[in-house]
C-alpha positions, 0 to 999 in steps of 0.5 A, spaced: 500 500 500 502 505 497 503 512 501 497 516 498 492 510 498 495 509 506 492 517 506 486 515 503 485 509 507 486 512 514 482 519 512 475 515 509 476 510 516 476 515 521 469 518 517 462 516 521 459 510 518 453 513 516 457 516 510 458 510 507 451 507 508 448 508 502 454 510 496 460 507 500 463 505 493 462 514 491 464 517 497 470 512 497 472 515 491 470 521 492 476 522 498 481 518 493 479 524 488 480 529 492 487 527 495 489 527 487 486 533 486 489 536 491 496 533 490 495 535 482 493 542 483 500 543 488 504 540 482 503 544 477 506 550 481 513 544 484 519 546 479 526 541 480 531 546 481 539 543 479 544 548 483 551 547 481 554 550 487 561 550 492 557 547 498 557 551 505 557 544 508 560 542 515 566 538 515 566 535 521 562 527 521 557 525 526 557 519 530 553 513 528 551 510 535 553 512 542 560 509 542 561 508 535 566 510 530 564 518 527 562 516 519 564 522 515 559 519 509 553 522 513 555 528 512 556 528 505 550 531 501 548 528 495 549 529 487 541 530 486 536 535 485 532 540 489 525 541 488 522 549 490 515 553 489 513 557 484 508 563 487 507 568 483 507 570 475 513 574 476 517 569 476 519 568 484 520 561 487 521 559 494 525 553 495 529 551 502 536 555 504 540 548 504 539 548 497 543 555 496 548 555 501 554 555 498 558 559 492 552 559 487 555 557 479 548 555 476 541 554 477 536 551 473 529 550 473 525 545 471 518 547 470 512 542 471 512 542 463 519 539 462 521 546 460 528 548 463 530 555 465 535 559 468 534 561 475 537 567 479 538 567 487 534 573 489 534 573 498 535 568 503 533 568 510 538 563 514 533 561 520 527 561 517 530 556 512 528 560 506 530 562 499 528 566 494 531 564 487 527 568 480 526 566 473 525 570 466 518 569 465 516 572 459 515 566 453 514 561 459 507 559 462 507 559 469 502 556 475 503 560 481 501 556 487 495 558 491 496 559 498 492 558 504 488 561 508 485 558 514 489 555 520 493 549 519 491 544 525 494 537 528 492 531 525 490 534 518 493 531 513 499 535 508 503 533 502 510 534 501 511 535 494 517 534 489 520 535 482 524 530 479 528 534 474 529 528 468 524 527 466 520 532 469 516 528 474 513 529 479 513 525 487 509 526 493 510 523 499 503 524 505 503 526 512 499 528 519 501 535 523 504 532 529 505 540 531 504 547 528 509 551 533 515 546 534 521 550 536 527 544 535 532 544 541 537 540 539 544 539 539 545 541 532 542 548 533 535 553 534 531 553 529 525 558 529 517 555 529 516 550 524 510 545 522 512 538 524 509 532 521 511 524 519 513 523 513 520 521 511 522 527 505 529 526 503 534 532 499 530 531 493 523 533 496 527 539 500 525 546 500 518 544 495 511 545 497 507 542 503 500 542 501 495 542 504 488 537 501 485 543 498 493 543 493 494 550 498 500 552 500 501 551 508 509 551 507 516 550 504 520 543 506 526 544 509 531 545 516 535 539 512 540 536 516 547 533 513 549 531 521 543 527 523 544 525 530 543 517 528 546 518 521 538 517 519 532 519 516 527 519 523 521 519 519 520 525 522 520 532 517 519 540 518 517 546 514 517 553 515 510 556 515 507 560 510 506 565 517 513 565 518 514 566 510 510 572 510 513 576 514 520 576 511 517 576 503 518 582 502 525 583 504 527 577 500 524 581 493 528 587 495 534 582 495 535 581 502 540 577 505 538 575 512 544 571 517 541 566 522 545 571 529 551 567 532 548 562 537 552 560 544 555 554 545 558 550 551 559 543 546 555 538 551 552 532 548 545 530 553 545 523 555 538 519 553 532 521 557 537 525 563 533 528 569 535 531 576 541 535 571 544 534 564 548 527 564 554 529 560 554 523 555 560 526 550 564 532 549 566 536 543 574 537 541 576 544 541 569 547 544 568 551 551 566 544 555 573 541 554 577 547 555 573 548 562 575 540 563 567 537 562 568 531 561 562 525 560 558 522 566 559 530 569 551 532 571 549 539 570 544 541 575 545 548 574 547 555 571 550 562 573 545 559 580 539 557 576 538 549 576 536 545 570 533 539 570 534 536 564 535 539 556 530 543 554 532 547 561 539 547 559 538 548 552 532 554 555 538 558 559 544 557 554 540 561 549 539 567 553 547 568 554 551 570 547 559 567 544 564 569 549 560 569 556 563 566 561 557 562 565 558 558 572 556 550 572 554 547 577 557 540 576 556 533 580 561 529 579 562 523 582 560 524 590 563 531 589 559 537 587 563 543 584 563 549 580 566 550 574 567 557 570 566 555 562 566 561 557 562 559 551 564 559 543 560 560 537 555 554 535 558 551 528 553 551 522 
């Protein structure tokens, strides 16, 4: 079974059954026709997008499992396309910063009706994981995408879309909203509020349109990561909100360039499920944690005097802080409570 038909499973399921009492053959294909339609209207609007470029991608690899050996394959990104979201007859396009973050030397577009296009970089946004790329669109037949209007809500169903470039084919792949406000606190960065929903997108589907079963914009797949804290897809994604993507639009029409601010790093990685303080489970070479002699199996139950019982809480007053302060840990080392002065870097990409 495939992932649409899944969809439409699970959708015609959860209506009552009176629905079904008289047609339940019609109103079966009427929920079949109307994800298809949704997923038709949303790709004549998905280009492939094929970006030669000089990457901007970390160089450092990423350990597969806790106490494993680093494999720098996980942090290679892969010769493939892009996929972006043409919104307006001008020619403009949204599309996933990932997908842009280097020395760009070309891009191409492939629209919808297999026709190739050179395409410009225009503006990008670095937190909200955005970019804005344009083509010429005299002689060219465009179909911007419709956005939507209402609220998104948990538990609707969304489709990520795609553009495979040869040929010009399209790809979807369904999910439910799990969350329409999620702020990720990771180790590997802060990202601003996203759409989080299940269903496993990979590189080729990043910076392409999350609709909704209307064929509506909702949001722009992104906030991709090469160094993924397992090395694997989690069947979990994200997308930067069509809100968020409106207050930021006209800037990056004028050509704006907007940076993600620098972030506070100490370079302490969370043991699983750690309570009653942070448990130090690894210590990244180089970085604040080390020079302070942090070391794993150290517990951090507090911060320059607030306690902290678990990551989220470390995470929450590490943020308030700025690359070059000095904090006071409150660290449990064996029986022994001391107090250690760390001074906290620059988050890496």
């Amino acid at each position: 079974m495939n992932r649409i038909h899944a969809a439409v499973v699970a959708f015609v399921l959860a209506l009552p059954a009176a629905v079904f009492a008289d047609e339940p053959k019609t109103e079966w294909q009427k929920a079949q026709e109307a994800f298809a339609q949704a997923i038709e209207k949303g790709h004549a609007s998905t280009v492939a997008l094929k970006i030669k470029a000089t990457w901007n991608d970390p160089k450092t690899p990423v350990m597969i499992q806790p106490g494993q050996a680093s494999n720098p394959n996980y942090t290679v990104r892969p010769k493939t396309h892009s996929s972006g979201v043409l919104i307006d007859a001008e020619g403009h396009i949204l599309t996933s910063y990932f997908n842009v973050d280097g020395k760009i030397d070309r891009i191409e577009v492939v629209l919808a009706d297999g026709t190739k296009t050179p395409g410009s970089l225009v503006g990008w946004d670095q937190a909200k994981d955005l970019a804005l790329l344009k083509v010429d669109p005299k002689g060219l037949t465009l179909k911007p995408i419709a956005w939507a209007r209402g609220d998104l809500h948990v538990g609707a169903f969304v489709f990520a879309l795609g553009r495979s470039p040869e040929p010009a084919s399209p790809t979807a792949t369904r999910g439910i909203v799990s969350t329409v406000d999620r702020v990720e606190l990771q180790v590997t960065g802060i990202v601003e509020q996203t759409i989080q929903f299940d269903a496993k997108t990979n590189y080729g589907n990043s910076g392409g349109a999350l609709v909704n079963v209307r064929g509506e914009l909702v949001g722009v797949v992104g906030h991709v990561r090469l160094q993924s804290p397992w090395g694997q897809n989690s069947g979990v994604s994200f997308a930067t909100p069509v809100w968020k993507i409106r207050e930021v639009l006209d800037q990056l029409k004028a050509g704006e360039k907007i940076t993600k601010p620098k972030s506070p790093f100490l370079g302490v990685g969370p043991a699983e499920g750690s309570t009653g303080g942070v448990v130090i489970a690894n210590v990244q070479p180089n970085s604040g944690a080390s020079r302070a002699g942090l070391v794993p199996g150290d517990v951090i139950t507090g911060i320059d005097g607030t306690k902290v019982q678990n990551w989220a809480e470390f995470v929450a007053v590490i943020r308030k802080r700025k690359p070059g302060d000095t904090i006071k840990l409150d660290v449990r080392r064996g029986d022994e409570e001391i107090v250690i002065d760390a001074t906290l870097g620059e988050r890496p990409n």
